[in-house]
C-alpha positions as a printed Julia matrix, in Angstrom:
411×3 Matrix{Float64}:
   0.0     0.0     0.0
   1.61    3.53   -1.04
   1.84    6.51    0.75
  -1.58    8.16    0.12
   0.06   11.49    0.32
   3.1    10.94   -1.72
   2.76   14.38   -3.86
   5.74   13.45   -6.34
   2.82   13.36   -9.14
   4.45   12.73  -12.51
   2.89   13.19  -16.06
   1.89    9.93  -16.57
  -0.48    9.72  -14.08
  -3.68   10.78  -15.53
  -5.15   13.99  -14.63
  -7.54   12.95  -12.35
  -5.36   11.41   -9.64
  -2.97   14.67  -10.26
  -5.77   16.93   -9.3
  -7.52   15.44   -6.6
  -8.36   17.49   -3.64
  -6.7    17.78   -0.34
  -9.15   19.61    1.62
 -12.7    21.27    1.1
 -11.65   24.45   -0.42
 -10.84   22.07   -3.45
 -14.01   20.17   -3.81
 -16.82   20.66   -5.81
 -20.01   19.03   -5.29
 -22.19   17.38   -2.78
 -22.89   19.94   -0.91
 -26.25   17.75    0.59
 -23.61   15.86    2.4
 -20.19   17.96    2.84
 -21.49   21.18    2.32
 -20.84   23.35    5.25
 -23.52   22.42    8.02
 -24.21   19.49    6.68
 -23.57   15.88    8.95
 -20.74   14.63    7.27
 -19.0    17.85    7.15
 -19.32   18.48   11.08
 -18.17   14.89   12.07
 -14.96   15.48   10.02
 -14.06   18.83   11.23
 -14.57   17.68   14.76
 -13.08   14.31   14.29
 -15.63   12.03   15.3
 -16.22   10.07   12.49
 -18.49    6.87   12.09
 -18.21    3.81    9.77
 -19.2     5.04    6.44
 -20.37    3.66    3.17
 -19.97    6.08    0.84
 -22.98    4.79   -2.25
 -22.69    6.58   -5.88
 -21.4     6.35   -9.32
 -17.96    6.5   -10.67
 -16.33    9.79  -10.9
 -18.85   11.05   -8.11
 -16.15   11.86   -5.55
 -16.36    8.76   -3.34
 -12.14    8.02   -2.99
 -11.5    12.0    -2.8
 -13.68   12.39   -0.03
 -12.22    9.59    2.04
  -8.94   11.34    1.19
  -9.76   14.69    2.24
 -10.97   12.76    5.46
  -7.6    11.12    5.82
  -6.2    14.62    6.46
  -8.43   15.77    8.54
  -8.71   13.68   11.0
  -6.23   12.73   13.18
  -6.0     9.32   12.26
  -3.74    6.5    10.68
  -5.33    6.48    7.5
  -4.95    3.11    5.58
  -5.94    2.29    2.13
  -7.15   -1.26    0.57
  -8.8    -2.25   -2.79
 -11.61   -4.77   -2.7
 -10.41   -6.15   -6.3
  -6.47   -6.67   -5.45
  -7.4    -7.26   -1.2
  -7.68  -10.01    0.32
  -9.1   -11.13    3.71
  -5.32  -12.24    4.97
  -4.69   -8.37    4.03
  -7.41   -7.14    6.63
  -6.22   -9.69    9.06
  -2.95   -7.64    9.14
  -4.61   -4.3     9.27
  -6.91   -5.87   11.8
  -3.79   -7.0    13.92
  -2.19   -3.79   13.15
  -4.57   -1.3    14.27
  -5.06   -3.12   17.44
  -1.26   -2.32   18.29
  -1.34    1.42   17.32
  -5.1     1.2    19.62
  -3.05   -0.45   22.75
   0.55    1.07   22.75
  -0.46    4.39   20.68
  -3.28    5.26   21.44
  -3.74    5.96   17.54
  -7.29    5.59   15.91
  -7.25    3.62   12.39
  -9.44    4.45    9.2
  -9.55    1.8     6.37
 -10.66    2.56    3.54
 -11.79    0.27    1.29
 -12.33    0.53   -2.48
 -14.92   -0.83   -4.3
 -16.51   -2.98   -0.96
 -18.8    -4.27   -3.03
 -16.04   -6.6    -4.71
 -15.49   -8.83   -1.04
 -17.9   -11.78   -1.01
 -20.26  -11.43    1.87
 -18.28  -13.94    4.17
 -14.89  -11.66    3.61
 -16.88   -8.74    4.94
 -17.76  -10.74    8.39
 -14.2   -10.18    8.67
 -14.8    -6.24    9.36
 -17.42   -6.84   12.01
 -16.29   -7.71   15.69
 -13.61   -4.68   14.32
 -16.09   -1.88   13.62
 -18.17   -2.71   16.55
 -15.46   -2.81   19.42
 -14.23    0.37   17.24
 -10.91   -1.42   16.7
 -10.82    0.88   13.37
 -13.23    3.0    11.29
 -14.29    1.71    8.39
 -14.79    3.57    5.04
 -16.38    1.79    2.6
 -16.73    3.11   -1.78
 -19.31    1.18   -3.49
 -20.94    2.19   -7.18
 -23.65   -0.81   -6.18
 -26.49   -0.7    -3.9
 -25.42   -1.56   -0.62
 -28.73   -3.2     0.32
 -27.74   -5.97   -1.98
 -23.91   -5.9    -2.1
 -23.03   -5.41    2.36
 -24.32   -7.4     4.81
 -27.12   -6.0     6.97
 -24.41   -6.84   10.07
 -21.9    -4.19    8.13
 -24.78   -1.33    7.55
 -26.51   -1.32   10.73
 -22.46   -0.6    12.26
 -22.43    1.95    9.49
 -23.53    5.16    8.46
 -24.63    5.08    4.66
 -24.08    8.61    2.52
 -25.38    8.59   -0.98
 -23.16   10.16   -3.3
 -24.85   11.63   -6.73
 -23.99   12.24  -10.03
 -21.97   15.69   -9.92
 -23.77   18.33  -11.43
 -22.19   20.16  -15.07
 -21.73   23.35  -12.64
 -19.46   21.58  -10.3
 -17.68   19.36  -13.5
 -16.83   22.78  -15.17
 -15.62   24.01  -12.21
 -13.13   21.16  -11.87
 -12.34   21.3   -15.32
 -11.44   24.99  -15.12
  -9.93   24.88  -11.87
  -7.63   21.93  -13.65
  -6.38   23.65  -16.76
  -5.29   26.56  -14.24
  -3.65   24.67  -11.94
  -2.0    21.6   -13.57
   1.91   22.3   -14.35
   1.78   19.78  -17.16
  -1.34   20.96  -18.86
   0.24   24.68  -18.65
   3.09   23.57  -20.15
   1.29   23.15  -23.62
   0.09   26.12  -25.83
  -3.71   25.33  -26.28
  -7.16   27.35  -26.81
 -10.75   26.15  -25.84
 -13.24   26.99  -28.46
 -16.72   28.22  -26.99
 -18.72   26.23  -25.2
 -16.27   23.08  -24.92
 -16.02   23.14  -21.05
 -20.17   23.29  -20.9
 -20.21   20.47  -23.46
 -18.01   18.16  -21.73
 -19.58   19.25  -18.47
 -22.95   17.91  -19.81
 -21.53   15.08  -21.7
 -19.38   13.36  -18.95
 -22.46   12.1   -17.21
 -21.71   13.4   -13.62
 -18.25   11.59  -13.96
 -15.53   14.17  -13.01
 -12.75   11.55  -13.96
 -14.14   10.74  -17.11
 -13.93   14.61  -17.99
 -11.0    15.55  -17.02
  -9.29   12.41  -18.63
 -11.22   13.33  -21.79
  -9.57   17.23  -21.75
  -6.23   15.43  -20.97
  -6.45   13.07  -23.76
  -7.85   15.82  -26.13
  -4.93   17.95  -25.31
  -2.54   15.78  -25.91
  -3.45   14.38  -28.94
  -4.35   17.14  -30.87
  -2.08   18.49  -33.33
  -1.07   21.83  -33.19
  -1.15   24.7   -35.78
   1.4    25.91  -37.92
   1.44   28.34  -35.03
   1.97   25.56  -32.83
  -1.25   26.23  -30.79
  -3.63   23.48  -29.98
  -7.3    24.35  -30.66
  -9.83   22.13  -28.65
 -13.3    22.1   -29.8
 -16.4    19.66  -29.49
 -15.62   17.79  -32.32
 -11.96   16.85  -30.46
 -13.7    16.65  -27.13
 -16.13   14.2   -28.59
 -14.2    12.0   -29.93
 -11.87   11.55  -26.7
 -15.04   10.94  -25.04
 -16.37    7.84  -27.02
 -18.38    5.9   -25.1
 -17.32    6.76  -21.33
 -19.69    9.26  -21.07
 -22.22    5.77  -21.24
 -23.25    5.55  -17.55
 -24.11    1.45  -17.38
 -23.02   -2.07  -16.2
 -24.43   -4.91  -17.77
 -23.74   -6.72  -14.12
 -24.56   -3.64  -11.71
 -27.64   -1.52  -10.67
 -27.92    0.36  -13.79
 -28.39   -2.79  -15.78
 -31.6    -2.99  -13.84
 -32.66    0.55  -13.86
 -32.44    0.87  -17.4
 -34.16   -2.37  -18.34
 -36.87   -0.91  -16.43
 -37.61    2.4   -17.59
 -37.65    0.49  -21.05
 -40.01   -1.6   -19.8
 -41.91    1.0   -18.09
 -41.96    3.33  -21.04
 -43.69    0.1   -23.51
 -46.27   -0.37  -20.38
 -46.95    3.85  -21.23
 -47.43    3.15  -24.92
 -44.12    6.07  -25.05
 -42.34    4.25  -28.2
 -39.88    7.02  -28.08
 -39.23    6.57  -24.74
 -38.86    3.37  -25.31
 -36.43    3.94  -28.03
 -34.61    5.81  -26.04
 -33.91    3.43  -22.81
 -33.2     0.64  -25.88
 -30.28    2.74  -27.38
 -28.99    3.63  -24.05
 -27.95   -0.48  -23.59
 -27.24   -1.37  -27.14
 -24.68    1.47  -27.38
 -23.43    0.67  -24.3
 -22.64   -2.54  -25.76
 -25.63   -4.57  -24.05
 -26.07   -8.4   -25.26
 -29.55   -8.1   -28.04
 -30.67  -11.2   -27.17
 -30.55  -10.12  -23.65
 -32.99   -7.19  -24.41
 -35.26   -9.2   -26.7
 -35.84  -12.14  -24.43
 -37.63   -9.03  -22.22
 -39.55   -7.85  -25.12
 -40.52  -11.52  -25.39
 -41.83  -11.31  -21.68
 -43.15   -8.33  -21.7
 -45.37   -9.45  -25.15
 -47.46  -11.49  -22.68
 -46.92   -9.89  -19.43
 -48.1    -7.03  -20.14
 -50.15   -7.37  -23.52
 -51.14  -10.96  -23.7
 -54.3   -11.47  -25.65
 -55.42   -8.19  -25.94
 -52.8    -8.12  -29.09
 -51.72  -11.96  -30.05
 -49.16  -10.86  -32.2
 -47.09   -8.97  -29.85
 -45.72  -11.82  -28.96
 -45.44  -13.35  -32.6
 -43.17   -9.89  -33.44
 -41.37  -10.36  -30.07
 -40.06  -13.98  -30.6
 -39.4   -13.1   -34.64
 -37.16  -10.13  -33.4
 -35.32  -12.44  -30.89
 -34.83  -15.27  -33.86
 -33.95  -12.38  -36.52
 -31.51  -11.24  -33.62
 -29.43  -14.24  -33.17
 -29.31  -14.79  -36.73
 -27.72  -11.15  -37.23
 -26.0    -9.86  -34.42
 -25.12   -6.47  -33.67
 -24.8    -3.63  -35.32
 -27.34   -4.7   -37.74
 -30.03   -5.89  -35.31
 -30.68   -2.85  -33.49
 -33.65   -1.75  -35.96
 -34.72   -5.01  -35.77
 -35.19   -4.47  -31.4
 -36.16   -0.88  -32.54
 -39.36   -2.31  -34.56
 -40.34   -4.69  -31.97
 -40.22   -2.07  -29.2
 -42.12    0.54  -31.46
 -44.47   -2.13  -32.12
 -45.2    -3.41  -28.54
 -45.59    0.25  -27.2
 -48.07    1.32  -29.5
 -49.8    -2.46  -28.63
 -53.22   -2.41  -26.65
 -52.08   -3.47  -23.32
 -53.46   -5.99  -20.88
 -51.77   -7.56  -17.5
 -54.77  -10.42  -17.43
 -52.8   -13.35  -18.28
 -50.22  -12.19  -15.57
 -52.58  -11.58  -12.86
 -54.11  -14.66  -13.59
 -51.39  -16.93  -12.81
 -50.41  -14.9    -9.93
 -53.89  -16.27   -8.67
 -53.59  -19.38   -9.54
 -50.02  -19.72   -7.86
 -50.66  -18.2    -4.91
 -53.64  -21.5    -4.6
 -51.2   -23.97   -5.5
 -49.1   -22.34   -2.88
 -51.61  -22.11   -0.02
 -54.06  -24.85   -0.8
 -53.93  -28.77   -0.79
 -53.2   -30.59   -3.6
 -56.72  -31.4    -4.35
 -57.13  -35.21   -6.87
 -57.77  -34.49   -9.94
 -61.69  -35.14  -10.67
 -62.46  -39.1   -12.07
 -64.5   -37.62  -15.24
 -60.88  -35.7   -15.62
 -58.43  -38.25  -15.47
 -57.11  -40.35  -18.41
 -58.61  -44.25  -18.45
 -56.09  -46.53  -20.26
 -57.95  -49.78  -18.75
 -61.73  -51.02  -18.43
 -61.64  -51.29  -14.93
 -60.83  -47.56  -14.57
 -63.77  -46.87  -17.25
 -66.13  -48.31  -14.7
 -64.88  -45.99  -12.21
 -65.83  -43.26  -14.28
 -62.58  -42.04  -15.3
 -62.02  -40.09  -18.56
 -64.36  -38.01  -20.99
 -68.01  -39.43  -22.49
 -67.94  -39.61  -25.64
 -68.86  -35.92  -27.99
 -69.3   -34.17  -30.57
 -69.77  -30.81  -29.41
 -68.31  -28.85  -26.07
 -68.26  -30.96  -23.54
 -70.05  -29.06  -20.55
 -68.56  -30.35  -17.56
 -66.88  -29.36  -14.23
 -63.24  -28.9   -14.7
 -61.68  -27.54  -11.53
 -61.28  -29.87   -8.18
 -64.61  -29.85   -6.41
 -62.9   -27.72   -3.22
 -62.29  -24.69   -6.43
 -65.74  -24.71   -8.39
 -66.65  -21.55   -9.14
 -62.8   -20.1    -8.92
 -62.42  -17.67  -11.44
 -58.62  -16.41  -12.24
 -58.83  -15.27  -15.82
 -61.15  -11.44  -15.95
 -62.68  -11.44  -19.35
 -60.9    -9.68  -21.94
């Protein structure tokens, strides 16, 4: 683990770790938490800090705020990522912090990155710790902590939600940046109009992502025969790419964004739903991920108040896998268009529902004789199987405990 406050930045560290914050007078953002006043902001200035989870997206300032904590309080500050730690690794901090407690008298904080990434059984590791106050824990998580910490872990800890930074705060960073940074000063450049409000917007709330982008658009950019380097949105745009694409096919955005598509088709809104569709395929979500849902949703949530939905549903799935991306997108983009603009009807859905929650909380009722198949004579006699028709056969169908249920509302 390095020195957190080794300040022998070089150039070829990216522009983001050169220009994080020490203290508050360099942070921008979250004022709902660290602004001044606020809870978080009091408990660091008087150093009396709880176990933490800090909850947002990347670039949000999760790590910079458990760094501006580190020199705040007076505390051994130590530093551990979830995706290179390892439970033998706490064990040592663990044994470690109980030695500066005891001889010291010194107060640890661990932070650790990306908490999210220890299995629930590593994280038991942090309890009997955080609750005998052994060390403080700081935790960084992009995922919901619900679902990713153990309930042990969150009910020892205080849990601060961390937003998207606004394009206010990302321009200020941006501007504060090509002031302050020695190796961005060293180049002869010019921003065209509007560039630092168009990579404000377009960064998503990620400060990293924009200030990377201005590095790498800086110093790629040939200069003039003047030797000045001219950065406008078209340069800015194409350092960006796709980063500014806020999703993870295995995280909580997955699921958020599956289900404002979803939502959107239940609304009839096809351009909604167009909208929420593009936002995974670009992000380089699997098709036949997205049109198994459509296939779902055809009966879910239209059924038989429009057959065909789900006839267009499973043909875009087939065309799909025959295709592939790029070229299947307008074939997910008429399916959605088509199943928005589809009558809509949960029926079907609530219907089962019914019907499971009886199999669930009833007996298993026998099936009725008249009902039941009647491969021998002997079972004829008992009155097993159909009479013999030639029209609907009007007969009780149900077990004799359900006559009368009704799951299925007329269309």
């Amino acid at each position: 683990m390095a020195d957190l406050f080794d300040q022998n930045l070089t150039k070829d560290q990216p522009l983001a770790e050169r220009l994080r914050p020490v203290d508050f007078s360099g942070f921008y953002g979250q004022e709902a938490i660290i602004g001044p006043g606020a809870i978080l902001r009091r408990a660091i200035e008087q150093d009396d800090i709880p176990s933490i989870i800090f909850w947002g997206p990347p670039g949000c300032g999760k790590t910079t705020l458990a760094r501006i904590i580190a020199r705040q309080t007076r505390s051994v500050f130590v530093q551990l990522s979830a995706v290179a730690g390892s439970v033998k690794q706490v064990r040592e901090i663990i044994v470690q912090a109980r030695e500066r407690k005891k001889f010291k008298r010194q107060r640890t904080i661990l932070f650790v990155d990306e908490i999210h990434r220890f299995s629930k059984a590593q994280q038991d590791a942090f309890l009997p710790v955080v609750e005998d106050g052994t060390l403080i824990l700081i935790g960084a998580t992009t995922e919901n902590p619900s679902f990713e910490v153990i309930s042990p872990l969150l009910s020892r800890s205080r849990v601060f939600v961390l937003k998207p930074l606004e394009p206010s705060a990302i321009a200020q960073i941006l501007r504060s940046a090509l002031k302050s940074d020695k190796y961005l000063q060293a180049k002869q450049f010019k921003l065209a109009d509007g560039v630092i409000d168009y990579l404000s917007q377009m960064s998503s709330g990620d400060a990293r992502t924009a200030l990377n982008a201005m590095e790498l658009t800086i110093n790629t950019t040939k200069p003039d025969k003047n030797g000045t380097i001219t950065i406008d949105k078209k340069t800015v745009s194409a350092s960006l790419q796709k980063s500014h694409l806020l999703y993870d096919r295995a995280g909580e955005e997955h699921y958020n964004i599956i289900s404002a598509l979803h939502k959107s088709l239940r609304g009839s809104d096809a351009n909604a739903g167009l909208y929420w569709l593009a936002r995974m395929l670009e992000a380089g979500e699997d098709p036949l991920y997205v049109a198994r849902r459509l296939v779902r949703f055809a009966s879910e949530d239209i059924g038989l108040a429009d057959p065909q939905a789900l006839v267009q549903a499973v043909n875009a799935y087939q065309a799909c896998h025959f295709i592939g991306l790029p070229e299947c997108n307008v074939i997910l983009a008429q399916a959605v268009v088509y199943l928005a603009r589809a009558s809509k009807s949960n029926k079907l859905y609530t219907a089962y529902q019914k019907v499971q929650k009886d199999i669930m909380e009833l007996p298993n009722y026998p099936v009725p004789l008249h009902l039941r198949n009647a491969p021998t004579s002997l079972m004829k006699d008992l009155n097993y199987d159909n009479p013999d028709y030639d029209e609907d056969v009007v007969q009780d169908y149900l077990p004799e405990e359900l006559l009368g249920r009704q799951y299925l509302e007329d269309q």
